[in-house]
C-alpha positions in Angstrom: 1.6 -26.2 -7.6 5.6 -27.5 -7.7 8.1 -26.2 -6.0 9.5 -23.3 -6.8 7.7 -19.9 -7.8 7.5 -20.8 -11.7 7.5 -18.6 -14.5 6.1 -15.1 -14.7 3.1 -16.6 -17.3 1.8 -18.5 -14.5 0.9 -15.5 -12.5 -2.6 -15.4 -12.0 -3.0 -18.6 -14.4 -5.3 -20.8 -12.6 -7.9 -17.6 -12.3 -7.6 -17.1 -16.0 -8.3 -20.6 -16.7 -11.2 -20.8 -14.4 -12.8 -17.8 -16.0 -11.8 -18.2 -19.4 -10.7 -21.3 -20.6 -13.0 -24.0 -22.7 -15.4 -21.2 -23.2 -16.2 -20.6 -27.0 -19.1 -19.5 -29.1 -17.4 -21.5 -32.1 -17.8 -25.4 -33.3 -14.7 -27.4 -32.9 -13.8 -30.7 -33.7 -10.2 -32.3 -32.7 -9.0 -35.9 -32.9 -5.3 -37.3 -32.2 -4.0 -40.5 -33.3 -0.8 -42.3 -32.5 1.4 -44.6 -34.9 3.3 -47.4 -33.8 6.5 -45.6 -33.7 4.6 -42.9 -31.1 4.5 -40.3 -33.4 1.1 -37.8 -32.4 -0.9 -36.3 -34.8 -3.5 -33.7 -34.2 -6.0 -32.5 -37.0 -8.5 -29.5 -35.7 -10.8 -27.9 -37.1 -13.6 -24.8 -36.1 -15.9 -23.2 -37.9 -16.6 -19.4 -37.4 -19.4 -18.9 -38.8 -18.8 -18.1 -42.3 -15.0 -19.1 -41.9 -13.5 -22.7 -41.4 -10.1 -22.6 -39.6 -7.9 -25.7 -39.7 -4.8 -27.4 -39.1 -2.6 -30.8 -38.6 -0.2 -31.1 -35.7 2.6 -33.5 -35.9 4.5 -34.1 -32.3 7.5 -36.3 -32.7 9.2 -37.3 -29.0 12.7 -39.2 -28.3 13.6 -39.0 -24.6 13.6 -35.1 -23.9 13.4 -34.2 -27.4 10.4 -32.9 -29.0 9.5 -31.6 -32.2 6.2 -29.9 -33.0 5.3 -29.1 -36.8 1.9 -27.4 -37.7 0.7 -27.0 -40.5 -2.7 -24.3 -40.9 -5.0 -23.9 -43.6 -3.8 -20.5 -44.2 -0.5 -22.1 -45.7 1.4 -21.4 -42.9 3.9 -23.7 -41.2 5.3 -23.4 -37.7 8.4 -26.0 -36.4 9.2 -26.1 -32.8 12.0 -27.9 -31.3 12.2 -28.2 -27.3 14.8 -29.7 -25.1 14.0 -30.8 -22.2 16.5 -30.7 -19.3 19.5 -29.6 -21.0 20.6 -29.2 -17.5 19.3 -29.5 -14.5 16.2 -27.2 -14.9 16.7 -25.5 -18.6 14.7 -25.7 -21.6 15.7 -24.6 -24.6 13.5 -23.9 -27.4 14.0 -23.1 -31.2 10.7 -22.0 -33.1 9.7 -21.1 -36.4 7.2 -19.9 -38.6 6.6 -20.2 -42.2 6.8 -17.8 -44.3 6.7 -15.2 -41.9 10.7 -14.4 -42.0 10.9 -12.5 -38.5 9.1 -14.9 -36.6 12.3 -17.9 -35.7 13.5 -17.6 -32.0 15.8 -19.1 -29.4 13.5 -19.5 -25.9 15.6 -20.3 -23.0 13.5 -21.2 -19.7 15.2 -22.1 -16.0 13.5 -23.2 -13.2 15.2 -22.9 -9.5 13.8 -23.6 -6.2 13.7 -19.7 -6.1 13.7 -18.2 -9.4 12.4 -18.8 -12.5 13.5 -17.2 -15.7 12.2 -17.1 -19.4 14.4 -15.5 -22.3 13.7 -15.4 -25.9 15.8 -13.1 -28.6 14.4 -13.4 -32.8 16.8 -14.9 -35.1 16.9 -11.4 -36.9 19.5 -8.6 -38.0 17.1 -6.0 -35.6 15.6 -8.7 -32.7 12.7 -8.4 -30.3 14.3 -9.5 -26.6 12.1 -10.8 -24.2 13.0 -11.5 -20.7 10.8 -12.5 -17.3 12.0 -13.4 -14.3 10.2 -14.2 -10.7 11.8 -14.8 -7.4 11.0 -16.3 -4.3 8.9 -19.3 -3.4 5.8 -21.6 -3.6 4.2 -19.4 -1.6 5.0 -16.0 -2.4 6.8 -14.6 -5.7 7.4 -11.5 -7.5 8.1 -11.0 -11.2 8.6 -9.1 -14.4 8.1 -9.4 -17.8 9.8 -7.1 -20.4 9.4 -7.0 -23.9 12.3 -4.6 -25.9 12.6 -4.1 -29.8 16.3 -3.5 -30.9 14.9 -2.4 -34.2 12.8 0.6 -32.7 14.6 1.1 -29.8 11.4 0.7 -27.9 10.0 -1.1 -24.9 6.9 -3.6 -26.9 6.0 -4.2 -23.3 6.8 -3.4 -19.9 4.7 -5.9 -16.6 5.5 -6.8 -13.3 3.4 -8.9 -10.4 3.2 -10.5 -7.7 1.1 -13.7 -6.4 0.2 -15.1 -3.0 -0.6 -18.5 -2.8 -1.3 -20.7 0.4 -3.5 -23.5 0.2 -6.6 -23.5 -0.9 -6.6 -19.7 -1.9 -4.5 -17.7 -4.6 -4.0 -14.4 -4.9 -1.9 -12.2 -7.8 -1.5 -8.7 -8.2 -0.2 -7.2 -12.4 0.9 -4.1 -13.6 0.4 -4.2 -17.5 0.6 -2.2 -20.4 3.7 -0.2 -19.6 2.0 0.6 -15.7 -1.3 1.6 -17.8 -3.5 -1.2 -16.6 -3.8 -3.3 -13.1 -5.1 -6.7 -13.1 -6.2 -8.2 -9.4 -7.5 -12.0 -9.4 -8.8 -14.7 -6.7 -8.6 -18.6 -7.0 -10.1 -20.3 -4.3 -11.0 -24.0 -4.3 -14.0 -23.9 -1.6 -14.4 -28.0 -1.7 -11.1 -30.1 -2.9 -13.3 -33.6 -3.5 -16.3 -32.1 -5.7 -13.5 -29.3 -7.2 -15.6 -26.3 -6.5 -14.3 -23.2 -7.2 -14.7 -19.5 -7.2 -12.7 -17.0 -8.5 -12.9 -13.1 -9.5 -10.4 -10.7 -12.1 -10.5 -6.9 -11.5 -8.8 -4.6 -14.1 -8.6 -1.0 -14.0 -6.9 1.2 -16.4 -5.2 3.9 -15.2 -5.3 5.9 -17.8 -8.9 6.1 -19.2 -10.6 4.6 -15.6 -12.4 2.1 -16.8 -12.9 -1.1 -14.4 -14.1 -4.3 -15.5 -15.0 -7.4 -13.3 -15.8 -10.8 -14.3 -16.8 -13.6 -11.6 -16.9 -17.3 -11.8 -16.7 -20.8 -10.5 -17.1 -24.4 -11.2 -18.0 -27.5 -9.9 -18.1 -31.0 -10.7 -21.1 -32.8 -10.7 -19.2 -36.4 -10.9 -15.5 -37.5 -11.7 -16.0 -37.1 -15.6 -18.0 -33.8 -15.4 -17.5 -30.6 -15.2 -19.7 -27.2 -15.0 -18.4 -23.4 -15.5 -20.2 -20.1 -14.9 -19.3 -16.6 -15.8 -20.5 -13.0 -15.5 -18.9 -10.2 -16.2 -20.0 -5.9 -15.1 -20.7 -5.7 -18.7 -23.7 -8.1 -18.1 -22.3 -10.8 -20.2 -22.9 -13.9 -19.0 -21.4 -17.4 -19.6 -22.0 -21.4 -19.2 -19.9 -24.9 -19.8 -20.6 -28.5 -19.2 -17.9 -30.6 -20.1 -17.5 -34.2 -19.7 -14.8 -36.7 -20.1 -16.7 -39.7 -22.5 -13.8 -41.5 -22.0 -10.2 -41.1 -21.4 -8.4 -37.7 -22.4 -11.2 -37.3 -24.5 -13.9 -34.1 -23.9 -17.2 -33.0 -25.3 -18.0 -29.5 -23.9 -21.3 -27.1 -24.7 -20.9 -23.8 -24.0 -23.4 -20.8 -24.0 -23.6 -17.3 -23.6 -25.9 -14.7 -22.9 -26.1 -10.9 -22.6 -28.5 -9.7 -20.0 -28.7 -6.0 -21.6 -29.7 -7.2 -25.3 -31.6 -10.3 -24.2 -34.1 -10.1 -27.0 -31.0 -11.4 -29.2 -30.1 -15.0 -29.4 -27.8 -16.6 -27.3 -24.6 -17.9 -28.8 -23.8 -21.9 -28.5 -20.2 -23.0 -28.8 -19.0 -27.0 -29.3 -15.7 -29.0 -28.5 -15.1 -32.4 -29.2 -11.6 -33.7 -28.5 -11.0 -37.4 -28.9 -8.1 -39.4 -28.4 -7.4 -43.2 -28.0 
């Protein structure tokens, strides 16, 4: 982790990518080239059983400018332009999606030894505002994240939280949902040179009482690969290998099960990312 206590999205981020990132049940197939000039582009593509998803990402770079244009197989088209270091710690970003005519935005993100702060307003007569903010340090921080529609006159949605990190062992506590829902989650890296790890996400909703709990960890069985493991109280139960066939470039199988209808088959998912 940098210095600093980052931005409110980061909150309980390495738990959610230990339990939930790389796992699919879907076949998907990526592959990036470079020109000459150092202009990336990315053409994906999944299949959903029945449905084919794809798209063509073009990344342009020139010292701390980037622009990002993706095009989808829905028609869509969505430009992003970042600047990097503007000042001393701000990013500004402009984004914008095609044809959808209330989706452009100005983002504006800081980052401070003791603060970091994320604002976004829609280029639109009647704008959403979004605004997060944490404060404090590497080790402990405290944030919100507020989402407001001018139009409505409504809050979209209302978070806050707070996460504990020291070492090898992170902690975070969220309030989501307009206080409706509370989110608790572990990271803990047991052994640094094999990168095992454990980690746990409890939710309860106030409201309706429900609790959910999913487990997991990973290890890695050499320096190119990787294994995952899931389970969560509904009895759903999850597995990844993924290994690095060269550089930047992944092949992961993914499986899951459920333990209360285990007469029905389980579901396979495949990733292949390659890059030169």
């Amino acid at each position: 982790m940098g210095k600093g206590p980052g931005l409110y999205t980061e909150i309980g981020k390495k738990a959610r990518d230990l339990l939930y990132k790389d796992y699919q049940g879907d076949q998907k197939l990526s592959i990036t080239a470079y020109s000459s000039t150092g202009v990336a582009i990315t053409t994906s593509g999944t299949n959903k059983g029945d449905l084919f998803l794809g798209d063509v990402v073009t990344q342009i770079k020139n010292k701390n400018f980037t622009a990002d244009i993706k095009v989808a197989s829905d028609s869509s088209i969505l430009t992003t332009f970042t600047y990097d270091e503007a000042t001393p710690g701000l990013k500004a970003i402009v984004s914008a999606k095609v044809p959808d005519q209330k989706s452009a935005k100005v983002e504006l993100q800081y980052m401070h030894p003791h603060a970091g702060i994320c604002t976004s307003v829609g280029l639109t007569a009647n704008p959403v505002v979004n605004f997060s903010g944490v404060i404090g340090t590497s080790v402990l921080a405290l944030g919100t994240d507020v989402s407001f529609d001018t139009e409505s006159g409504n809050f979209k949605h209302f978070n806050t939280g707070v996460s504990f990190t020291k070492d090898d062992l992170i902690a975070s506590l969220t309030l989501n949902d307009k206080g409706e829902k509370l989110n608790a989650s572990y990271y803990h890296i047991v052994n640094p040179l094999k990168n095992t790890v454990v980690g746990a996400e409890v939710s309860h909703n106030l409201k309706s009482q429900v609790n959910s709990i999913t487990v997991g960890t990973q290890h890695a069985l050499d320096p190119l690969t990787t294994v995952k493991a899931r389970v969560n109280n509904a009895g759903i139960a999850n597995a990844l290998i993924q290994h690095e066939w060269r550089p930047k470039s992944f092949i992961t199988i993914s499986g899951e099960v459920d333990s209360k209808a285990i007469e029905k088959s389980a579901k396979v998912g495949f990733a292949l990312a390659l890059k030169p």
